[in-house]
C-alpha positions as CSV (number, residue, x, y, z in Angstrom):
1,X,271.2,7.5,193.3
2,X,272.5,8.0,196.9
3,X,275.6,6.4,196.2
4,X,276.7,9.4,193.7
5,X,277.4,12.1,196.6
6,X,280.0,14.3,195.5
7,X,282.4,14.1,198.5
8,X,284.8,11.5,198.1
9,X,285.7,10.9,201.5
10,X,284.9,7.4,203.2
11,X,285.1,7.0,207.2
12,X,285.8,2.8,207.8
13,X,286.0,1.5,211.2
14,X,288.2,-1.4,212.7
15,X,287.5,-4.9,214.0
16,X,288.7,-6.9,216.4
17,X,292.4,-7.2,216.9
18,X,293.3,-4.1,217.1
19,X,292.6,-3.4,220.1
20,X,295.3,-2.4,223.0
21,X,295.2,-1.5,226.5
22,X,295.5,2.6,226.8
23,X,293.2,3.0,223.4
24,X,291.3,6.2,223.4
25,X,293.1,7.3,226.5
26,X,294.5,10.2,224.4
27,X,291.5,11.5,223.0
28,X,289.7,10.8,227.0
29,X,292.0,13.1,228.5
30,X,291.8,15.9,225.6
31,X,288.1,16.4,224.7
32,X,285.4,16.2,226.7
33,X,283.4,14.7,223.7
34,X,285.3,12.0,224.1
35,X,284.9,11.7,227.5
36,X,281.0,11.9,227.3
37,X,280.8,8.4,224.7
38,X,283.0,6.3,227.1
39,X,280.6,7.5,230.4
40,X,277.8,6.4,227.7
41,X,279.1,3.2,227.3
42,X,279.7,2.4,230.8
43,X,276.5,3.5,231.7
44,X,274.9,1.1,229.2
45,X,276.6,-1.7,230.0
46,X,276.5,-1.1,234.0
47,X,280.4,-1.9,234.5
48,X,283.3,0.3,234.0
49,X,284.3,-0.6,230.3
50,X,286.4,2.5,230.1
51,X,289.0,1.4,232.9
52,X,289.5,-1.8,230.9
53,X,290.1,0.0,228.0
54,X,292.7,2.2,229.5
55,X,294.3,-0.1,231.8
56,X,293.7,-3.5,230.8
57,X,294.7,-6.2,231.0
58,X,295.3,-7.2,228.0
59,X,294.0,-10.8,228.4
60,X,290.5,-9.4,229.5
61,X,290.3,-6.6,226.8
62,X,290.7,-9.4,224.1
63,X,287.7,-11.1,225.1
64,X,285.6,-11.4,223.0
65,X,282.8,-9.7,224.5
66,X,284.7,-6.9,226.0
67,X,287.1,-6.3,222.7
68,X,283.4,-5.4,220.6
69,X,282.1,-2.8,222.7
70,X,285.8,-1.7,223.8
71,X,287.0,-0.6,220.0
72,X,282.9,0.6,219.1
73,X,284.0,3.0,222.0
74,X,287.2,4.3,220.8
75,X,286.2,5.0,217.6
76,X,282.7,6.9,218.7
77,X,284.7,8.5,221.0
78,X,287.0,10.3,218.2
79,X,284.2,10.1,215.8
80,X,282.2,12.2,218.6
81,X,285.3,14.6,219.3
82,X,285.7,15.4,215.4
83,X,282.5,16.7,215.5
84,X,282.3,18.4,218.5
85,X,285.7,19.6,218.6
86,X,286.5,20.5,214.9
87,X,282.8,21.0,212.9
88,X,283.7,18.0,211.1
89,X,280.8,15.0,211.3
90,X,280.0,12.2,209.2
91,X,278.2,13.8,206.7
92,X,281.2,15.3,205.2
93,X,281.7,11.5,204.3
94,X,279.6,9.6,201.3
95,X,280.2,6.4,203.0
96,X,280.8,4.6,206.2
97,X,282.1,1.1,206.3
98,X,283.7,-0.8,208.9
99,X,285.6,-4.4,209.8
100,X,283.0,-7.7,211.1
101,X,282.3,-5.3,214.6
102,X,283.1,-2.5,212.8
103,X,280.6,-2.1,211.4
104,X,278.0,-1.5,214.3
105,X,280.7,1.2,214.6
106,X,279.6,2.7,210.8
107,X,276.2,2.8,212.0
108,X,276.5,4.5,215.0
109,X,278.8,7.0,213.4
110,X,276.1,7.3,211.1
111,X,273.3,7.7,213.1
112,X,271.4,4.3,212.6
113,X,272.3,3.3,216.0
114,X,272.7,4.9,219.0
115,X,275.8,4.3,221.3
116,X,274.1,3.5,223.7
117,X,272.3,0.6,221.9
118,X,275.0,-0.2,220.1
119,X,277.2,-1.1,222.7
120,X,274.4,-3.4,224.2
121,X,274.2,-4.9,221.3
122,X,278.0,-5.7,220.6
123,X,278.2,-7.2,224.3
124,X,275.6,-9.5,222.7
125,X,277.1,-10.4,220.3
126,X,280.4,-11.3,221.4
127,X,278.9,-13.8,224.3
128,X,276.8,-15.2,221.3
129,X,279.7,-15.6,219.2
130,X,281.5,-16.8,222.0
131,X,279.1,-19.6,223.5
132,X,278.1,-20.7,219.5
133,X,281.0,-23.2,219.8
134,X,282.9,-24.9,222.4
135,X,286.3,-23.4,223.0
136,X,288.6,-26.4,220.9
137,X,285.7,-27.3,218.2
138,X,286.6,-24.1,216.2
139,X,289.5,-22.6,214.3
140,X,290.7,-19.9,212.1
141,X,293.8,-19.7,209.9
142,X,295.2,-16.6,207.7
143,X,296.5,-17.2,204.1
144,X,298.9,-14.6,203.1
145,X,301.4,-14.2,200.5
146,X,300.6,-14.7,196.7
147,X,296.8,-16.0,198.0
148,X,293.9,-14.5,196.0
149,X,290.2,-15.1,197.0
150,X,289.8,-17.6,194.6
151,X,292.4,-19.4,195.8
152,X,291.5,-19.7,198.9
153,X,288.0,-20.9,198.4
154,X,289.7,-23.9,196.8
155,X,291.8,-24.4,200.0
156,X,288.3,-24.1,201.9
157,X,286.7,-26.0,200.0
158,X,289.4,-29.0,200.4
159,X,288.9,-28.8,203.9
160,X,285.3,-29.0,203.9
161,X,285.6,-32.3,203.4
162,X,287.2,-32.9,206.4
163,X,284.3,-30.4,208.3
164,X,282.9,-27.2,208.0
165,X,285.4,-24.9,206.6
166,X,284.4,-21.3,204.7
167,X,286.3,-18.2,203.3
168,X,285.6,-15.4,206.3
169,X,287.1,-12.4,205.3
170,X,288.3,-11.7,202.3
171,X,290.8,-8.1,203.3
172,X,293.1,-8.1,200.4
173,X,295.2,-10.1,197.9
174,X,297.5,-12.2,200.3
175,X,295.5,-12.0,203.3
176,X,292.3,-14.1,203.1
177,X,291.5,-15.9,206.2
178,X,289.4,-18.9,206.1
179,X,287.3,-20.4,209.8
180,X,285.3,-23.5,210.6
181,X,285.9,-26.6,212.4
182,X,289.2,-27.7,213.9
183,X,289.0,-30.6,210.9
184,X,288.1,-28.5,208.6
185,X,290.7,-26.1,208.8
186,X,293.5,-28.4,209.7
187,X,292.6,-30.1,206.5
188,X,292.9,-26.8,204.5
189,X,296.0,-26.0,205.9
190,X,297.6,-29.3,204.8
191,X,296.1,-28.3,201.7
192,X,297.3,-24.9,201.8
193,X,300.9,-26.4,202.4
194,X,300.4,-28.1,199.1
195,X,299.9,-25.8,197.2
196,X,302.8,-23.7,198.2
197,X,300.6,-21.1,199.8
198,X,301.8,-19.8,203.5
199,X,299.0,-20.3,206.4
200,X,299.0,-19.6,210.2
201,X,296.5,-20.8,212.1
202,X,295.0,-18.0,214.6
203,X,295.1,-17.6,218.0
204,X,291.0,-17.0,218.3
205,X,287.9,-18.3,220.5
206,X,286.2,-19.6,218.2
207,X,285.2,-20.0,214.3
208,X,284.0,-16.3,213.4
209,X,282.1,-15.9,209.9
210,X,281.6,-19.3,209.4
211,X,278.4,-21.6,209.6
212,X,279.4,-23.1,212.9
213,X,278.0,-19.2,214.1
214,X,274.3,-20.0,213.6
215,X,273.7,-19.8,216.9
216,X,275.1,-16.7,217.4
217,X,273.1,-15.2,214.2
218,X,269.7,-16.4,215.6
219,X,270.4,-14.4,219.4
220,X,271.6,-11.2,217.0
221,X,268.4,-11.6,214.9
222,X,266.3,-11.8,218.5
223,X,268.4,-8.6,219.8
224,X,268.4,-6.7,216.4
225,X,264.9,-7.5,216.2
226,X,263.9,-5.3,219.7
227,X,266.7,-2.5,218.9
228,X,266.1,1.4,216.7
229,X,267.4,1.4,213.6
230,X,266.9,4.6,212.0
231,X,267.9,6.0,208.3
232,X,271.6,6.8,208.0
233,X,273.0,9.9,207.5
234,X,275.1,8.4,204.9
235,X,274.8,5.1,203.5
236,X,276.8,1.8,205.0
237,X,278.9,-0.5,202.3
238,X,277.8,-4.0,204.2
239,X,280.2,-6.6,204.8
240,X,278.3,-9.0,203.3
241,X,276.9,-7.4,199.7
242,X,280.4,-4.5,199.6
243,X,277.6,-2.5,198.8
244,X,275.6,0.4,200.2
245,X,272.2,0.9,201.6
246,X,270.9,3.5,204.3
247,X,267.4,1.4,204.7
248,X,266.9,0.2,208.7
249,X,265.2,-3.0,207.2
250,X,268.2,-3.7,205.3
251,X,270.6,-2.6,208.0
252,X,269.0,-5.3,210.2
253,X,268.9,-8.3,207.8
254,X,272.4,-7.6,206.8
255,X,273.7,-7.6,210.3
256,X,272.1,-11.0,211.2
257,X,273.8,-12.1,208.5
258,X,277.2,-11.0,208.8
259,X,277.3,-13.4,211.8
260,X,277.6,-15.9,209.3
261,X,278.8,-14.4,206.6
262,X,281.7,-13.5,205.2
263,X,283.4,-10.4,205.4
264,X,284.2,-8.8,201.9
265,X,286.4,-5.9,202.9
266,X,288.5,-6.3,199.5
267,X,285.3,-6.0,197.3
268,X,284.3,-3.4,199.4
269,X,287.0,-0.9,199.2
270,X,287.5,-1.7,195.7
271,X,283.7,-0.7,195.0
272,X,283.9,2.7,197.2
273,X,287.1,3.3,195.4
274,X,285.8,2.8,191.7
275,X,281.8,3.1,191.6
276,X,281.6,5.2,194.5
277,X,284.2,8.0,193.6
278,X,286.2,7.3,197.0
279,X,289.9,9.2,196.6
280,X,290.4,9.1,200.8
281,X,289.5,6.4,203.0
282,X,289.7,7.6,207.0
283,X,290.2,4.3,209.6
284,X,288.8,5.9,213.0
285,X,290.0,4.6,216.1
286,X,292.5,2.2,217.4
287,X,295.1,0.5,215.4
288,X,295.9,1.3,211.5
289,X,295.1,-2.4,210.0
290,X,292.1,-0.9,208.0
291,X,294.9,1.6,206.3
292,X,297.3,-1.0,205.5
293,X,294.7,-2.7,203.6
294,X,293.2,-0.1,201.9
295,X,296.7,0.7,200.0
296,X,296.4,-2.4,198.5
297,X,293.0,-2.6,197.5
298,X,293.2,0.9,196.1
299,X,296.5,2.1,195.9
300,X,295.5,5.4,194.2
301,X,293.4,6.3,196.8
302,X,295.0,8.5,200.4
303,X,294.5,6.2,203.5
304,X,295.4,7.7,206.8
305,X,294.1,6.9,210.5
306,X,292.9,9.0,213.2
307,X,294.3,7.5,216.4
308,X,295.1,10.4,218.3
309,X,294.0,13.9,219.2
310,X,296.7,15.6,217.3
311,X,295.3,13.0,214.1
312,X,291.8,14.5,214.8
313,X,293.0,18.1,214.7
314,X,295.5,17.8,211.4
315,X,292.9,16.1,209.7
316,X,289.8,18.4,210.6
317,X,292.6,21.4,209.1
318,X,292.4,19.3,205.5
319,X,288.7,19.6,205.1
């Protein structure tokens, strides 16, 4: 089976909130790869995207809508200078993987998507995600400390009750974060405070991964329903299943219902680690959250992060 690939390197791709004005800058001054996939993106979306990235302000980076394609850019921008730069593309890897947006990131990288469309694509889906629920309506909360999974779908599911109120990503053992309505999650927090577990609501836009997104998974379904989706190079571990598949049909189905869905980056890294034969997990592009998180779902396994252009060149030396 495709999963069974002898290399046992994975290349995973951040999500939103890590991105930073200046991002990529390094790696847009040093190779003209680089240089190439932010002109791409700008030209796709019609706007200078690139001069956002590198100069902010912050405030307008972390839009929503802007913060999707901006950190798909960064990380197609090293992913494209590894290549190009160093002989080292994505089919040294046996998987690709990456955070919510991430994950349009993985395919790219991957070759199911172009940048291009991909980029179109995430601007989509972060005005979807965006207009799906009133700014106020929606809320999001981390539970961290000694907060499993399970857990935390009993907190969720005591503040259903008050509204909706689901599990959304599930990144490791004492960082679960739950989203739904404003009632809903103030009623799981009061929960959460009850059962001695520490919760801080997020400063977000609006309820990501949860029900309350339907809106925002029909207009992806519509988009993702017009766009190329070719076979991958190497196979995708899906947020939603944390397993792999490098079928275009699947891709699509799986993306639609990520909008939704919730994010199992724990399972995920825990299966590439064990069933898929994963010993190095690579987080490409801005910020090293993926990293952190991958030492605790598989501490045996190497975790490092290619931020920079000296990251792309030590690591290219170690393959």
């Amino acid at each position: 089976m495709f999963y069974l690939a002898p290399m046992s390197t994975a290349f995973i791709f951040p999500g939103q909130g890590s991105q930073a004005p200046g991002m990529g800058k390094g790696l847009y001054v040093a190779f003209g790869a680089s240089r190439e996939v932010f002109q791409e993106i700008d030209e796709a979306l019609g706007e200078k995207l690139s001069k956002l990235i590198f100069e902010g302000p912050a405030e307008e980076l972390t839009l929503t809508a802007n913060a999707q394609p901006a950190l798909m850019a960064v990380s197609l921008a090293a992913m494209r200078a590894l290549e190009k730069e160093f002989g080292v593309g994505v089919s040294r890897a046996s998987f690709v993987a990456g955070h919510s947006l991430g994950e349009y990131s993985a395919l790219a990288a991957a070759g199911a998507l172009t940048i291009a469309d991909a980029a179109r694509l995430l601007r989509t889906r972060g005005n979807a995600m965006q207009a799906a629920v009133p700014v106020g309506q929606g809320a999001m909360a981390a539970l961290i400390g000694k907060v499993d999974v399970a857990l935390a779908e009993e907190i969720a599911a005591k503040g259903a009750a008050a509204g909706p109120c689901v599990v959304a990503n599930d990144n490791n053992v004492g960082n679960v974060v739950i989203s739904g309505s404003k009632a809903g999650i103030d009623a799981a927090l009061a929960y959460a405070k009850e059962k001695g577990a520490r919760a801080i609501a997020l400063n977000v836009s609006a309820p990501f991964h949860s029900p309350l997104m339907q809106p925002a998974a029909d207009a992806m379904a519509e988009a993702l329903a017009q766009a190329t989706i070719t076979p991958l190079i190497v196979p995708v571990v899906a947020n939603v299943t944390a397993r792999p598949t490098n079928e275009p049909t699947s891709v699509r189905k799986l993306l639609v219902e990520q909008v939704t869905g919730r994010v199992r980056w724990r399972e995920s890294i825990e299966w590439m680690a064990t069933e898929g034969g994963i010993s190095r997990f690579v987080e490409v592009g801005a910020g090293k959250q993926l990293s952190g998180m991958v030492k605790r779902n598989a501490p045996d396994a190497e975790a490092l992060a290619l931020n920079e252009a000296a990251d792309l060149e030590a690591f290219a030396k170690t393959i």
